[in-house]
N, C-alpha and C positions, 0 to 999 in steps of 0.2 A: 203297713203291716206291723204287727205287735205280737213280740215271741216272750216267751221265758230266757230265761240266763240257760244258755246250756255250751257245749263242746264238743265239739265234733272230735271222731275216733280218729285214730291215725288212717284206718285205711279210709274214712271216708274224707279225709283233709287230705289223701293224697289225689282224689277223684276229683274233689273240688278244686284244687290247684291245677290241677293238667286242662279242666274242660270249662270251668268258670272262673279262673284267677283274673283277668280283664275285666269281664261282669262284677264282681266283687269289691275289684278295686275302687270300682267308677260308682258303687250303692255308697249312698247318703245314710251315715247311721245314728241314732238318737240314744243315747244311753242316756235312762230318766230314774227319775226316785231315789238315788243312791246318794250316801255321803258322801261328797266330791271331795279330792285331796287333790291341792294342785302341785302339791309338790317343791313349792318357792320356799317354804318356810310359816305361807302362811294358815290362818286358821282353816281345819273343814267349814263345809256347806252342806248344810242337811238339805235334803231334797232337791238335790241340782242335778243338771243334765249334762252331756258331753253329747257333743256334735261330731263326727267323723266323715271325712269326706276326702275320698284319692288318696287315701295313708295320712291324713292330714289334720292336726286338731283345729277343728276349724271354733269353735268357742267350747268353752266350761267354764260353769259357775252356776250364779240362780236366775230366774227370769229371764233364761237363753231359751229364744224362738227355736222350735223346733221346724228343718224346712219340710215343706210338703212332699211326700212322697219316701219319705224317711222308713227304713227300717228300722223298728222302737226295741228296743230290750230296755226290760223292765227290773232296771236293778233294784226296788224296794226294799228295806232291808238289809241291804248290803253297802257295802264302801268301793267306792270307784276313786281308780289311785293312778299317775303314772308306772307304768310298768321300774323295776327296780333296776338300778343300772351299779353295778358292783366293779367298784374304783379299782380292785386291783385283783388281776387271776393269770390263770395257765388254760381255761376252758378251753375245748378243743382241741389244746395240744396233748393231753393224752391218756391215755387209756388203762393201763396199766401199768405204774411208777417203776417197777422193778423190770419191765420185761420193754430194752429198750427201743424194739423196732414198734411199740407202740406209744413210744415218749418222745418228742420232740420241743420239747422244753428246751432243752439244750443244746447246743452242736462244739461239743467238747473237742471233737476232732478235726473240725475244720481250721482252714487258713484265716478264713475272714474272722471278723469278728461285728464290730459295728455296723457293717454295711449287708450283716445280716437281715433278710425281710421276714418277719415271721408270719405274715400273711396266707402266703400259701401253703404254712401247713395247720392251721383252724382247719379243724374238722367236724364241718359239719352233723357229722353220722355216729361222732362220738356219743358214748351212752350217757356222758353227764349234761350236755345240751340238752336234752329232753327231762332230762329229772331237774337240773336246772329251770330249765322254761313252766314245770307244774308247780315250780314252788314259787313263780312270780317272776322272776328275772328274766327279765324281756334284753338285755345289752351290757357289755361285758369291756371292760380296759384288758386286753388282753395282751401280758409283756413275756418274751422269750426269758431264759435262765441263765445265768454268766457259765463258759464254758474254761476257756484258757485265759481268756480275757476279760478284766474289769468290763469294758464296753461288752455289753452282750447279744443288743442291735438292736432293730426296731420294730417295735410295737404296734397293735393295733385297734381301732374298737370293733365291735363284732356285733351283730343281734345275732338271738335264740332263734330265731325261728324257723319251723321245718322245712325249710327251703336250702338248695344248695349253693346258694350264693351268703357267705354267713361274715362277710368283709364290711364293715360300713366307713371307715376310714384305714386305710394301707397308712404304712409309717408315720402314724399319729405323731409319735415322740419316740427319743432314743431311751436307752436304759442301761443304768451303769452302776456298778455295787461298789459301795465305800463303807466304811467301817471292817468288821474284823473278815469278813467273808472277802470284801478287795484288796485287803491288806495278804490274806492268803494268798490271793490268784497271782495278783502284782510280784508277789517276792517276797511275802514275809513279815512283812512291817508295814503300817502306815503309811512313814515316809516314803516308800516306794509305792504306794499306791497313789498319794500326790503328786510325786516326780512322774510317773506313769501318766495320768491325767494330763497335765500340761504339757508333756513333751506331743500324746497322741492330737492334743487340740491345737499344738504349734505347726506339728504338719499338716493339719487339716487347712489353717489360715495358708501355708506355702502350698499345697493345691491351690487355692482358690488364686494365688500368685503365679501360677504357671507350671510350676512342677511337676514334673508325673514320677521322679523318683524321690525318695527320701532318704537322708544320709543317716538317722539312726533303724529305718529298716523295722518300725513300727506299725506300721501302715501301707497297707496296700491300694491303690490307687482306688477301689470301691468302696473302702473304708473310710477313706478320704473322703472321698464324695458324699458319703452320709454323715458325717461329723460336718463337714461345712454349715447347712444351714443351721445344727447347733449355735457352732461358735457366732453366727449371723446373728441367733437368735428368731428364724423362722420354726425353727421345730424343737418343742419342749424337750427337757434334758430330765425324764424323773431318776433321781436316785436317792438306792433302798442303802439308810444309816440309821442308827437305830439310836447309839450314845450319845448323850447331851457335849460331849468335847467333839466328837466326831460333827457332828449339827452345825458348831460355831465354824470348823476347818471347812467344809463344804461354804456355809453363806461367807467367809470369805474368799472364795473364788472369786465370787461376782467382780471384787477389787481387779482380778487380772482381765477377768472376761465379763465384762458391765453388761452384754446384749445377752447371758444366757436367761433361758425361761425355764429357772430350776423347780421341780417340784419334788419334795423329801416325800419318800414312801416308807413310812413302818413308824419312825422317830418314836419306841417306845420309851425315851427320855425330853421328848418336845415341850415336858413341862417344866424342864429344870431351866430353858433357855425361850422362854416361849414370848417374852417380852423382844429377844433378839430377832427371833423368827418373825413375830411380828412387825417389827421395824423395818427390815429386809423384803416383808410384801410377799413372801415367797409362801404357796400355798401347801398345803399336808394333807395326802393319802394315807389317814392312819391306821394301825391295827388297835383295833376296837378294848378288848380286854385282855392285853398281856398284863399279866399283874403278878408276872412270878421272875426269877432271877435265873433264866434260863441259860445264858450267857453274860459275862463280863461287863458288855455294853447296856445290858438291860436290868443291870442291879437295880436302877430306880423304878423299874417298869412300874404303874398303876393304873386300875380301870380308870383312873381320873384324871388323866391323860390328856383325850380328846375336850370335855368339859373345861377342863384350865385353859387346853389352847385356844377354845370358843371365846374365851371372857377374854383372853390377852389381843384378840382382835384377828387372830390367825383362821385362813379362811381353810376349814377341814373338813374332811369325808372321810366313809371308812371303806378302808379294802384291805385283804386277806392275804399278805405279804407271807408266802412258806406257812401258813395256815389252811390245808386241804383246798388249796386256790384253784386246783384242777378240778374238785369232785364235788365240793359244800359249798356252792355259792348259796346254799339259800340258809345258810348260818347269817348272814347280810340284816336279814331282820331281826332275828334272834339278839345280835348285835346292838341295834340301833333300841332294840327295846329295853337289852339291859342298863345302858347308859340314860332311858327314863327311869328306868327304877334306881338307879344312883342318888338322883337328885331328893329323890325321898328318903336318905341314908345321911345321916349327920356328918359333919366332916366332909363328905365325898364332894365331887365335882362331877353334873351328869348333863345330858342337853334336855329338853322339853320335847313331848314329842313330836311339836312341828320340825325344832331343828332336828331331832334325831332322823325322822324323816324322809327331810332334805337330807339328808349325810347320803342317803343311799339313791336317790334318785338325780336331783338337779345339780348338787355341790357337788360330786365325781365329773360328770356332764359336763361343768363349767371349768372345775380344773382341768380337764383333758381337752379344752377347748371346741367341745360341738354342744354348748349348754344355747345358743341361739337355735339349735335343730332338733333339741332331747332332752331327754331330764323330765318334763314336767308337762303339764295340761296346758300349756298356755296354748294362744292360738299360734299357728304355723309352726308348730313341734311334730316330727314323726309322732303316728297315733299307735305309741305302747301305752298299753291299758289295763290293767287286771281289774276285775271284778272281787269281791275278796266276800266272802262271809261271815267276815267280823272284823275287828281291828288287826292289821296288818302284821302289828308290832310284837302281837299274842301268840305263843307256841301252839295254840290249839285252832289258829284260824288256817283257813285252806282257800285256795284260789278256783272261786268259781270258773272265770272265762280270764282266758289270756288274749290279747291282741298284739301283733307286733307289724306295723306300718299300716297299721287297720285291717290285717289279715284275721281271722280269728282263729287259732290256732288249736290243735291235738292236743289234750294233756294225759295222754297214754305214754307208758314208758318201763324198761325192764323192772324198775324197783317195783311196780304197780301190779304185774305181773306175776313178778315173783310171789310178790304178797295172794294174790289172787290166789296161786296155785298151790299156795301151800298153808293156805288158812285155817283149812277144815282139815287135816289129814285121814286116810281112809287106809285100812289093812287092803293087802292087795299089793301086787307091785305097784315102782312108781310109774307114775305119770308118763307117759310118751313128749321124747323133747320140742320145743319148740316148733313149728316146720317155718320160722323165720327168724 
């Protein structure tokens, strides 16, 4: 059978989920004619196909058999991409920033702190999932807020898609704020956000030694339990620093603690020490174009940033560290485009746009560690897919079809709406509200 590119409404994705999501899962799909982008870094494929099968990419590229009995969409035309995966956000946790029983970013009031799980509060039915998943962003690093405490717990990755299971890995990695934001929380100063640090990861080692109290009274026995595999080195440690002094103090932690699996998120100074970062192996979630002096630690900030750390050998993606990380995930390409037009700017530092690309789909993937199951077309990757209209990278392209685990998903949503309703205006009262 052979259709056009289209997408189903939200009420009719809710119909086909409840009464054919089995049947669906289990259809063989061909997605042909398109410029294929796998997502690695490397070049497009004009005229290539993607195979889907049980959520599954079962091949992409050129001169891929299509198998028999395949459901054909006929991307001609258009650019077939791994769905976008945006290395750093708040999605789901909330709704509106000011009004806090719809923000869960943070738990400012609680006892715990690291052994917080932020899993269960992604929420699915938030309005920027949906406006998110129309603009291409198929999967999401999603990290809690620092409350009372530097540790602010753990993270998780998530897919968009209309379904209300929106968890793909629970406590991915932990997250922990250094620079002048953990220097705040800690006490004031730096110093005490380091001395904080290693005292919290010293009783986490004396749990794993037997203890269930602690004699400086840091840590509460759950908090413990989630910094352990830390200090083990089973579960990534990302932390958001931004200063090139603060960057060096962080990489050498490693000296005390050699098994953590640190990852910097924001490092809008990563170019001043980018040869160190380098050396150290330690990967970077960066923010894309801070290039203003917003803070103290960010006096060096430049869009040239991510490009220097490319060529110094540092392996980096871009995520939206305190950049509308709850509501503009789909800023992610907008991002990765401006850092191609860099490179056409004298002086500057920008990536190409395969690597830029990759910044947003497989490099977040790999540093968060599910880059074996996501990120890109390869075969045996969950089948997120978008369809796109033009080049991905372009403010004026739009996402024909989204797919997320080979589901093909709604791209209805209130921005779409709203726009609908109030396009044409008409004298007369307004419009009668929503009835959903």
């Amino acid at each position: 059978m052979k259709r056009a590119i289209s997408s189903l409404t939200a009420a009719g994705w809710l119909l086909a989920s409840c009464a054919l999501a089995p049947a669906a899962l289990a259809q063989t799909t061909a997605i042909t004619g398109g410029k294929i982008v796998i997502g690695d870094g490397s070049e497009p494929i004009e005229g290539g196909t993607v195979v889907i099968r049980n959520g599954t990419i079962i091949a992409a590229g050129a001169n891929v058999q299509i198998p028999a009995g395949a459901d054909i969409v006929d991307a001609s035309g258009s650019w077939v991409t791994p769905g976008i995966f945006a290395g750093f956000s708040r999605v789901g946790l909330v709704e509106v920033s000011a009004v806090s029983g719809t923000n869960d970013a943070s738990a400012s009031g609680s006892e715990f702190n690291a052994g917080l799980d932020i899993a269960p509060a992604i929420d699915p039915f938030r309005s920027a999932i949906a406006i998110s998943r129309a603009a291409g962003i198929t999967r999401a690093v999603v990290a809690p807020s620092a409350g009372r405490n530097m540790f602010a717990g753990q993270g998780a990755v998530a897919d968009l898609g209309a379904d209300p299971d929106p968890v793909t890995k629970a406590k991915a990695f932990q997250f922990v704020e250094f620079g002048e934001n953990g220097a705040r929380i800690a006490g004031g100063s730096r110093s005490a956000s380091h001395l904080t640090f290693r005292a919290m990861l010293r009783e986490a080692a004396d749990y794993a030694a037997g203890k269930d109290s602690f004699d400086d009274n840091l840590l509460r026995a759950e908090d413990a339990k989630a910094l352990l595999p830390v200090v083990q080195g089973r579960t990534k440690l990302l932390v958001h620093v931004e200063g090139a002094n603060d960057i060096l103090r962080v990489i050498e932690l490693k000296k005390d603690f050699p098994e953590l699996q640190l990852v910097l998120v924001g490092a809008s100074e990563g170019w001043r020490v980018a040869d160190r970062i380098a050396a150290a192996k330690i990967p970077v979630i960066a923010s894309a174009l801070n290039d203003l002096p917003a803070t103290f630690e960010q006096l060096g900030a430049t869009q040239s940033n991510i490009g220097r750390l490319k060529r110094a050998g540092v392996e980096v993606a871009i995520g939206m560290i305190d950049d509308n990380d709850a509501h503009q995930l789909r800023y992610s390409a907008q991002y990765a485009g401006n850092l191609v037009s860099l490179t056409k700017v004298p002086g500057a530092s920008g990536l190409s746009w395969n690597e830029a690309f990759a910044a947003i789909t497989s490099k977040p993937a790999d540093i968060i560690g599910v880059g074996t199951t996501h990120g890109s077309l390869k075969a045996g990757r969950a089948a997120d897919v978008v369809i796109w209209d033009g080049d991905p990278l372009e403010l004026s392209t739009l996402a024909q079809s989204v797919y997320v685990d080979g589901v093909l998903q709604p791209l209805d949503n209130r921005q779409a709406r709203l726009r609908d309703r109030y396009r044409i205006p008409s004298e007369g009262d307004l419009p009668k509200a929503y009835d959903r």
